[in-house]
mmCIF file of the N, C-alpha and C atoms, coordinates in Angstrom:
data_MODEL
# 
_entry.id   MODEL 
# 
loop_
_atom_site.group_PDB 
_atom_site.id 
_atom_site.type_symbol 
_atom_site.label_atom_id 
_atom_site.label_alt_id 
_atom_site.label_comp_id 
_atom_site.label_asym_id 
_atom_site.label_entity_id 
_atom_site.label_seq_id 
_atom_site.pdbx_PDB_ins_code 
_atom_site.Cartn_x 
_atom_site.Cartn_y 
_atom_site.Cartn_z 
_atom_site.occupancy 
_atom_site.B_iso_or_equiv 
_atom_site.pdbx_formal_charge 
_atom_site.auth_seq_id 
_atom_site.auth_comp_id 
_atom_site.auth_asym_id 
_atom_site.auth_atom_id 
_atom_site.pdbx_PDB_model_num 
ATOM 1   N N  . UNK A 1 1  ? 123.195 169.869 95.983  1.00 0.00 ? 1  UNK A N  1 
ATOM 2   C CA . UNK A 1 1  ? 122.650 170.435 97.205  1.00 0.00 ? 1  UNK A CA 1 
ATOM 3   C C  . UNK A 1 1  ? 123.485 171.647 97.613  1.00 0.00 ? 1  UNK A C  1 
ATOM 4   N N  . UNK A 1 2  ? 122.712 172.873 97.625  1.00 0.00 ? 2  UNK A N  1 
ATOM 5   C CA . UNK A 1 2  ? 123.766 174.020 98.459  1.00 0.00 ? 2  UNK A CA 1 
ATOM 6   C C  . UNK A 1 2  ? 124.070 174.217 99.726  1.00 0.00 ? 2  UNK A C  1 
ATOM 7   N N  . UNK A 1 3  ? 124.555 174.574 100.389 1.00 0.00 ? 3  UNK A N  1 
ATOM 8   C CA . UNK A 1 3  ? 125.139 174.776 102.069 1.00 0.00 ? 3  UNK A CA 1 
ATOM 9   C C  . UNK A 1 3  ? 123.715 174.614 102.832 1.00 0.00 ? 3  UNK A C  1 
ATOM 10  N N  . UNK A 1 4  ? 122.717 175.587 102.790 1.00 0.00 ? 4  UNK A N  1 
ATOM 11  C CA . UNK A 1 4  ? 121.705 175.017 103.669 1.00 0.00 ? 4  UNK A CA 1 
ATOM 12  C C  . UNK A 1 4  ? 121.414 174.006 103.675 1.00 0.00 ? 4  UNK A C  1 
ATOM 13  N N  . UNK A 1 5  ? 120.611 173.620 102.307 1.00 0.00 ? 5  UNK A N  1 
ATOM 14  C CA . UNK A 1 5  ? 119.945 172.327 102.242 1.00 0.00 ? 5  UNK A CA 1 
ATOM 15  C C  . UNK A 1 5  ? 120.774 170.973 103.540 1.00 0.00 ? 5  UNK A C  1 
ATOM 16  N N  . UNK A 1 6  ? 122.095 171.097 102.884 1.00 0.00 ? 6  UNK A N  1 
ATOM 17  C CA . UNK A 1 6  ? 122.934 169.943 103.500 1.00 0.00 ? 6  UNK A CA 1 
ATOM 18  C C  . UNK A 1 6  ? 123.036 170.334 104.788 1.00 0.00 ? 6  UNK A C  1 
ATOM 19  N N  . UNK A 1 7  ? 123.238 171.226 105.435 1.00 0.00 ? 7  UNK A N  1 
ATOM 20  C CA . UNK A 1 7  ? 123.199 171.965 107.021 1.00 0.00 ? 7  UNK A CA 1 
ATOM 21  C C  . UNK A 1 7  ? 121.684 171.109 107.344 1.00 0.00 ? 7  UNK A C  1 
ATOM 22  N N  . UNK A 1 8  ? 120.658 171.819 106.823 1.00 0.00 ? 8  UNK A N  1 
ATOM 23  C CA . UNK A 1 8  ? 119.472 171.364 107.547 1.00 0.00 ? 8  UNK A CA 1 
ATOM 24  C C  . UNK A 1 8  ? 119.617 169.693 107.226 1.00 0.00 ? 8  UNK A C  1 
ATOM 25  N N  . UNK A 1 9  ? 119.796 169.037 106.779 1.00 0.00 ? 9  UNK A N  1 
ATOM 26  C CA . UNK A 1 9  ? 119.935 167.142 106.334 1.00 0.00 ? 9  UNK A CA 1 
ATOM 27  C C  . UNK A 1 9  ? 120.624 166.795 107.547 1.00 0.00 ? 9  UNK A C  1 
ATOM 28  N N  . UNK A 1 10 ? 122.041 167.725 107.756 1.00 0.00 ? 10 UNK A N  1 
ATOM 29  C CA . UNK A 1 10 ? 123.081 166.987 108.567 1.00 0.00 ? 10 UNK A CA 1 
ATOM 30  C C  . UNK A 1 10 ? 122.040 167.495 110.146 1.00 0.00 ? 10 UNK A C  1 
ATOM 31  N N  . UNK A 1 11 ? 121.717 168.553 110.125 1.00 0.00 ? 11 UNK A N  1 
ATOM 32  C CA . UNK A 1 11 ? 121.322 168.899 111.661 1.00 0.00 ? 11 UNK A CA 1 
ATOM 33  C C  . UNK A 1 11 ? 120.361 167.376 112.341 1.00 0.00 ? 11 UNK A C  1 
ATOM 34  N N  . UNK A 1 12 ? 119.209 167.224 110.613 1.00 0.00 ? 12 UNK A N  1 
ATOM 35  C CA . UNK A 1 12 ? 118.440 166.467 111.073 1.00 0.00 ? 12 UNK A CA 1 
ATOM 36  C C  . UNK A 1 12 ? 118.925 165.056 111.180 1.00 0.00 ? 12 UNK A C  1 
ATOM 37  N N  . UNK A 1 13 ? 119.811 164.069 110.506 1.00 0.00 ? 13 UNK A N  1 
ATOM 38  C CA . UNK A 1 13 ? 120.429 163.385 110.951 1.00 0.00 ? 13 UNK A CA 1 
ATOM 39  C C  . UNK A 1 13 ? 121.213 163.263 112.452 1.00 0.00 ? 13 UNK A C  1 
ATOM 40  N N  . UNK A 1 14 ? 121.693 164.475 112.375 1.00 0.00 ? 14 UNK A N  1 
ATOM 41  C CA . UNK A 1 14 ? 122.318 164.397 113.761 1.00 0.00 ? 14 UNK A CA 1 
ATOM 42  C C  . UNK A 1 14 ? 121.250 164.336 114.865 1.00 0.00 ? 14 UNK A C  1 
ATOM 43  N N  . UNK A 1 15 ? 120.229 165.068 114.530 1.00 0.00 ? 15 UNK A N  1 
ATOM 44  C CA . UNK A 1 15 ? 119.007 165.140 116.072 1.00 0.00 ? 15 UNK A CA 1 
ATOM 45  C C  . UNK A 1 15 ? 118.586 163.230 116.306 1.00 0.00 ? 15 UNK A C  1 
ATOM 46  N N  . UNK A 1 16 ? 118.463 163.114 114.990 1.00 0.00 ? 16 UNK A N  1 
ATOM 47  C CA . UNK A 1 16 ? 117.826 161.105 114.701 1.00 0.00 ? 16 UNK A CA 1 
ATOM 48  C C  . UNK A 1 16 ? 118.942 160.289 115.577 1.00 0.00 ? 16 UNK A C  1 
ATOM 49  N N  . UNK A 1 17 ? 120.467 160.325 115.390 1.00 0.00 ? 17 UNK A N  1 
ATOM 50  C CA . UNK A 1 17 ? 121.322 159.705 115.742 1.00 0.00 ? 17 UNK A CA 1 
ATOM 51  C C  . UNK A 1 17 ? 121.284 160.118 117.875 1.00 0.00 ? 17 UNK A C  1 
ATOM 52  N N  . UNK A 1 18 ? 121.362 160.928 117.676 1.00 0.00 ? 18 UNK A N  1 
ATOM 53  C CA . UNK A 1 18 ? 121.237 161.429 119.014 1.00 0.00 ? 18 UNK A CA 1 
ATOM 54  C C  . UNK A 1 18 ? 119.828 160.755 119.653 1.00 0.00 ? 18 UNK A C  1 
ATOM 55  N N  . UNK A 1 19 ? 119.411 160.997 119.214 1.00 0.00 ? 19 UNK A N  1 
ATOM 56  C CA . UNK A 1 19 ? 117.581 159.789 119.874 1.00 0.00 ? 19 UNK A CA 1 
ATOM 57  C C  . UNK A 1 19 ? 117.830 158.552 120.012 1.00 0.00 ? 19 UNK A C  1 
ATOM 58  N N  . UNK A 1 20 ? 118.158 158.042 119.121 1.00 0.00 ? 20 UNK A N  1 
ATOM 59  C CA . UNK A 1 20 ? 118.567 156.669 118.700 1.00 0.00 ? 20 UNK A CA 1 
ATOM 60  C C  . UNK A 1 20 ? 119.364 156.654 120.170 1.00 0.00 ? 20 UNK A C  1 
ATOM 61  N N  . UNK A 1 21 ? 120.955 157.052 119.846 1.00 0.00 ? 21 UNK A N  1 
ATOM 62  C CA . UNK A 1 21 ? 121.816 156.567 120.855 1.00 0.00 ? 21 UNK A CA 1 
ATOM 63  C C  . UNK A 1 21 ? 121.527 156.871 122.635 1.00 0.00 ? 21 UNK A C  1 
ATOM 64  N N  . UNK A 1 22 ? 121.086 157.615 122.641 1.00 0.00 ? 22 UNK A N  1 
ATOM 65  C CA . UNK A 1 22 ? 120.568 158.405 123.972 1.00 0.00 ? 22 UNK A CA 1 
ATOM 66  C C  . UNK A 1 22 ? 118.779 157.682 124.513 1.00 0.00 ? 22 UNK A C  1 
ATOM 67  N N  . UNK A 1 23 ? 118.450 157.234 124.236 1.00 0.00 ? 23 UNK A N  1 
ATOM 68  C CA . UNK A 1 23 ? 117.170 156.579 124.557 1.00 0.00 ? 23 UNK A CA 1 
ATOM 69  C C  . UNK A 1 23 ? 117.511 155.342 125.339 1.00 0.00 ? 23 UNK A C  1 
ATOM 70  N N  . UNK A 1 24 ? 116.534 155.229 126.552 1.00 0.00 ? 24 UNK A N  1 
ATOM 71  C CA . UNK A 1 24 ? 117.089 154.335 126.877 1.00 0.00 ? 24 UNK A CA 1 
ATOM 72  C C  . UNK A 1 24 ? 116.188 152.735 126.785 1.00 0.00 ? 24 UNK A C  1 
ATOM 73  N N  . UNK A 1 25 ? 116.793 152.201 126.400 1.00 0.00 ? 25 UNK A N  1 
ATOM 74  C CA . UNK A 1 25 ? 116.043 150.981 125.991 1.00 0.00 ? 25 UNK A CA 1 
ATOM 75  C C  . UNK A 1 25 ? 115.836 149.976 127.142 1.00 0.00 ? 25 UNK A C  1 
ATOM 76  N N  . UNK A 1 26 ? 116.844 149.784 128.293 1.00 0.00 ? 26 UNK A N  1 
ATOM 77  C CA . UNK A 1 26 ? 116.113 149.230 129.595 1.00 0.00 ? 26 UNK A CA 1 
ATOM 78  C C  . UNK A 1 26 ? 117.179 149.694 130.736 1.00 0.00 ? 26 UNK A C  1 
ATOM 79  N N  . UNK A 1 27 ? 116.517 149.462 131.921 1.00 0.00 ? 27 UNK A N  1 
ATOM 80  C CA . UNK A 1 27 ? 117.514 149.960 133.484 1.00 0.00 ? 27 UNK A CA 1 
ATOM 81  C C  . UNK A 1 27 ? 117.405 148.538 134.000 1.00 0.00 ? 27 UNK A C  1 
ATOM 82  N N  . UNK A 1 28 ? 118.285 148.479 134.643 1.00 0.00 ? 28 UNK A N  1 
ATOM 83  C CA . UNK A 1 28 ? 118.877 147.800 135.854 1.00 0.00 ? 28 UNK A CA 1 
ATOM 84  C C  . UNK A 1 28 ? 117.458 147.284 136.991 1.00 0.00 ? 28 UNK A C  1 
ATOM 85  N N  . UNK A 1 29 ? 116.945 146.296 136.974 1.00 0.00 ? 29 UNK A N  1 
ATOM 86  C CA . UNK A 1 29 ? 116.191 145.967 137.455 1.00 0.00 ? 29 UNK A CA 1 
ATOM 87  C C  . UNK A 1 29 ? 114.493 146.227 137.448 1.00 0.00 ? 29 UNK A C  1 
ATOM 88  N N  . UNK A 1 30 ? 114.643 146.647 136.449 1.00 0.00 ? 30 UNK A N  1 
ATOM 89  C CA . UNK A 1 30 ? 113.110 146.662 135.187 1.00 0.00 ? 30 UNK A CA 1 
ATOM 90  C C  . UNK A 1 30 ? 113.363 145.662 134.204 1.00 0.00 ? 30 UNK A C  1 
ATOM 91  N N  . UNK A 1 31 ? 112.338 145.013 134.070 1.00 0.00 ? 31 UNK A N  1 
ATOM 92  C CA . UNK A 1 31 ? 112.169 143.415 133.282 1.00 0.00 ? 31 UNK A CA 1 
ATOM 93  C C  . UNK A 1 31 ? 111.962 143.831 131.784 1.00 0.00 ? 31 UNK A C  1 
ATOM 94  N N  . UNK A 1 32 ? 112.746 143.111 130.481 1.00 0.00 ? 32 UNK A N  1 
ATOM 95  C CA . UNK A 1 32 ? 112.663 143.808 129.206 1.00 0.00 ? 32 UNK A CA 1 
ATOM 96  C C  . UNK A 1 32 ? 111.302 143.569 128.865 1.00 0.00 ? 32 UNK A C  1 
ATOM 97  N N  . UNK A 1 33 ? 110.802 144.471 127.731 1.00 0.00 ? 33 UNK A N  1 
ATOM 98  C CA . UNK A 1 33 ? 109.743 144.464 127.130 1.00 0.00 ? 33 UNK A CA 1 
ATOM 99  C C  . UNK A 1 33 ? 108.900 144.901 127.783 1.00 0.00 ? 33 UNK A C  1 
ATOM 100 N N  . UNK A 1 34 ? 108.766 145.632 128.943 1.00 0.00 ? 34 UNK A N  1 
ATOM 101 C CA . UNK A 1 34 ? 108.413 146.723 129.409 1.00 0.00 ? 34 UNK A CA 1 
ATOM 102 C C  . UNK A 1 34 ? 107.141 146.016 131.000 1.00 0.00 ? 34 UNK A C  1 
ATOM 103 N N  . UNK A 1 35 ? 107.587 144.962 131.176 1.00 0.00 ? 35 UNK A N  1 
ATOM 104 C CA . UNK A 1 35 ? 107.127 144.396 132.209 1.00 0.00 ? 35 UNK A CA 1 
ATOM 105 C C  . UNK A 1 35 ? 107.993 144.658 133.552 1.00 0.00 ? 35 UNK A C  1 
ATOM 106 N N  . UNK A 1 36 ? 107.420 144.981 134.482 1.00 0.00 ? 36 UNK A N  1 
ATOM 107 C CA . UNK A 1 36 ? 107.887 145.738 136.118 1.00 0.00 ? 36 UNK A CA 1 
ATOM 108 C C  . UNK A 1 36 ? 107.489 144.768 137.176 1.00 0.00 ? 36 UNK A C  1 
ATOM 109 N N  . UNK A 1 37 ? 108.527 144.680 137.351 1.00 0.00 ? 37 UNK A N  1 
ATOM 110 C CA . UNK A 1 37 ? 108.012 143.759 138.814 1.00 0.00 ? 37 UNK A CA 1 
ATOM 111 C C  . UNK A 1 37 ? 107.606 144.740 139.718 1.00 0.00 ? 37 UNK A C  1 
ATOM 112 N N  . UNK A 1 38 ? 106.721 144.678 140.706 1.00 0.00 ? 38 UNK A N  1 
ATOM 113 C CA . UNK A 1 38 ? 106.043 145.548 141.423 1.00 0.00 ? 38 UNK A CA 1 
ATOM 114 C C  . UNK A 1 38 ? 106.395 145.917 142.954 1.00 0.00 ? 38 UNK A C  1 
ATOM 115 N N  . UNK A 1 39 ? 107.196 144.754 142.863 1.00 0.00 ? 39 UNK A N  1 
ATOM 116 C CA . UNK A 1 39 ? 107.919 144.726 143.931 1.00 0.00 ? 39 UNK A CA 1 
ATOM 117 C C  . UNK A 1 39 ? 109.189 145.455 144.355 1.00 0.00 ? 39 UNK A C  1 
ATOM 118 N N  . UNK A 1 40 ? 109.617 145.326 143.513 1.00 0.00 ? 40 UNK A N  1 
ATOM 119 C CA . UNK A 1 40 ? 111.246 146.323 143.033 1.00 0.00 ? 40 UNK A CA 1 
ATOM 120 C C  . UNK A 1 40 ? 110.702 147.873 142.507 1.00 0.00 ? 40 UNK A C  1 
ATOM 121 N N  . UNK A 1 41 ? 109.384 147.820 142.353 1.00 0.00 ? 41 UNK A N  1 
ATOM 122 C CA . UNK A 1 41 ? 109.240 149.590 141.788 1.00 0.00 ? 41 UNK A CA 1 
ATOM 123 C C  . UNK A 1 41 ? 108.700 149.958 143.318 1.00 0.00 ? 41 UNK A C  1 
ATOM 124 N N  . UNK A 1 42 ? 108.060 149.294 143.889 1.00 0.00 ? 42 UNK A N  1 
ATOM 125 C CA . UNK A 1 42 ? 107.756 149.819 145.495 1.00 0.00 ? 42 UNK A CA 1 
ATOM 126 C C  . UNK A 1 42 ? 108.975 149.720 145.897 1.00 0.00 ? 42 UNK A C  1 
ATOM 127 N N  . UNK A 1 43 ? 109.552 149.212 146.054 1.00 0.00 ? 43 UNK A N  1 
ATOM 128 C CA . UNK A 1 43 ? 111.482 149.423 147.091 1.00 0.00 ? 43 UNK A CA 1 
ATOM 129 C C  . UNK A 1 43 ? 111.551 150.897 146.220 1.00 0.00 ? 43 UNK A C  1 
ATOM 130 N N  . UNK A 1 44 ? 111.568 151.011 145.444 1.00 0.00 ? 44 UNK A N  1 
ATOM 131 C CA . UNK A 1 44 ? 112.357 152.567 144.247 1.00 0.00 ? 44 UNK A CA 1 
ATOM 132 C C  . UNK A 1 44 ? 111.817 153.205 144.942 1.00 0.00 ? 44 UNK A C  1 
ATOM 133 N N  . UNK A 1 45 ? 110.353 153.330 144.559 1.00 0.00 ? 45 UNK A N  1 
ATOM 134 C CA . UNK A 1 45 ? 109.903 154.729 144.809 1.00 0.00 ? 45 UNK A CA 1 
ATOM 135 C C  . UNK A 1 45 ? 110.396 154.696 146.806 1.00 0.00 ? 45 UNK A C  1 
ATOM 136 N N  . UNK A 1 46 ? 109.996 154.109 147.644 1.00 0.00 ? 46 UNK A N  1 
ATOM 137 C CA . UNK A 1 46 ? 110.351 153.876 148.596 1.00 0.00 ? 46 UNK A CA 1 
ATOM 138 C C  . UNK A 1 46 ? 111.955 154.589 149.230 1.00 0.00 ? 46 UNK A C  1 
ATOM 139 N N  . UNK A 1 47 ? 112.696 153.692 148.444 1.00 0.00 ? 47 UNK A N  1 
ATOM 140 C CA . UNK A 1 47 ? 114.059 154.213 148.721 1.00 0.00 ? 47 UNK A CA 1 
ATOM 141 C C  . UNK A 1 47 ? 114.295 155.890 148.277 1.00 0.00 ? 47 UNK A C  1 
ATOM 142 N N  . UNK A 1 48 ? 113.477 156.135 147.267 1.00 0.00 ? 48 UNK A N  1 
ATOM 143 C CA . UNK A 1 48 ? 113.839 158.024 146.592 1.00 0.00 ? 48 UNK A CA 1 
ATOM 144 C C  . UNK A 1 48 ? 112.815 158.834 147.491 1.00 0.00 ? 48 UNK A C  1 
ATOM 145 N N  . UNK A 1 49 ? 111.752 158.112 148.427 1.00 0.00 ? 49 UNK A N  1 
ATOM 146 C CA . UNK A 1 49 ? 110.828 158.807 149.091 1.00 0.00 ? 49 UNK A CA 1 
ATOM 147 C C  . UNK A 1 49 ? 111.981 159.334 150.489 1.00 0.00 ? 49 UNK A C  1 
ATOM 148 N N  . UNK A 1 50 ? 112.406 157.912 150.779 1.00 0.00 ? 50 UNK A N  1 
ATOM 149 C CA . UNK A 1 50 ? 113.556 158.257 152.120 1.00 0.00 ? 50 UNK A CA 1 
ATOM 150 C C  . UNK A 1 50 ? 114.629 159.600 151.585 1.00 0.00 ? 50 UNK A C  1 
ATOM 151 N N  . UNK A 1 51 ? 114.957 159.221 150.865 1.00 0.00 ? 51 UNK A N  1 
ATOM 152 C CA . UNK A 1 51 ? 116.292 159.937 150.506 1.00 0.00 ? 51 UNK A CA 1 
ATOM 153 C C  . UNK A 1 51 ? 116.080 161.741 150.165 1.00 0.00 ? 51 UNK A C  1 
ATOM 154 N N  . UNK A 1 52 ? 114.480 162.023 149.886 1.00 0.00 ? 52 UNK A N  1 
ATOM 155 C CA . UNK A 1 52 ? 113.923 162.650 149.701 1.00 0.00 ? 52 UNK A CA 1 
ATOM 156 C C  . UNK A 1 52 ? 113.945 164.122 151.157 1.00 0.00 ? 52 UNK A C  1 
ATOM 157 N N  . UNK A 1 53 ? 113.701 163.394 152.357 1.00 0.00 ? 53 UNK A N  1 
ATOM 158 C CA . UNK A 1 53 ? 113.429 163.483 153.341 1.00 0.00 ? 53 UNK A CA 1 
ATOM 159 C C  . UNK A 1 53 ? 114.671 163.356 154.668 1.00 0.00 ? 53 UNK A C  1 
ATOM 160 N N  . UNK A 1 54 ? 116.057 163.061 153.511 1.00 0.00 ? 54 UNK A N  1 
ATOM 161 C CA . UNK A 1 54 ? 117.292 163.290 154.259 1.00 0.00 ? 54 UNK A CA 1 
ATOM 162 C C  . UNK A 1 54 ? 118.046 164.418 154.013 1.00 0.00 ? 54 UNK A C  1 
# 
């Protein structure tokens, strides 16, 4: 492999690793597997509407 080739491999590895690690897979009071309590997303938006408006 000459200098590009391996430049463009490593860039694209590096963009993959960076997705991977940086994605976020769950927050703090969102239920895993992508179920929301509805109750806790009305307080959110709620609480960022106030804070919005201070």
């Amino acid at each position: 492999m000459d200098l590009s080739n391996r430049t463009v491999v490593q860039v694209v590895v590096l963009a993959l690793v960076a997705q991977v690690t940086l994605s976020q897979h769950w927050s703090y009071g969102w239920l895993p597997g992508g179920k929301r309590s509805v109750g806790e997303l009305e307080a959110t938006i709620k609480a960022s509407t106030i804070y919005l408006y201070l």
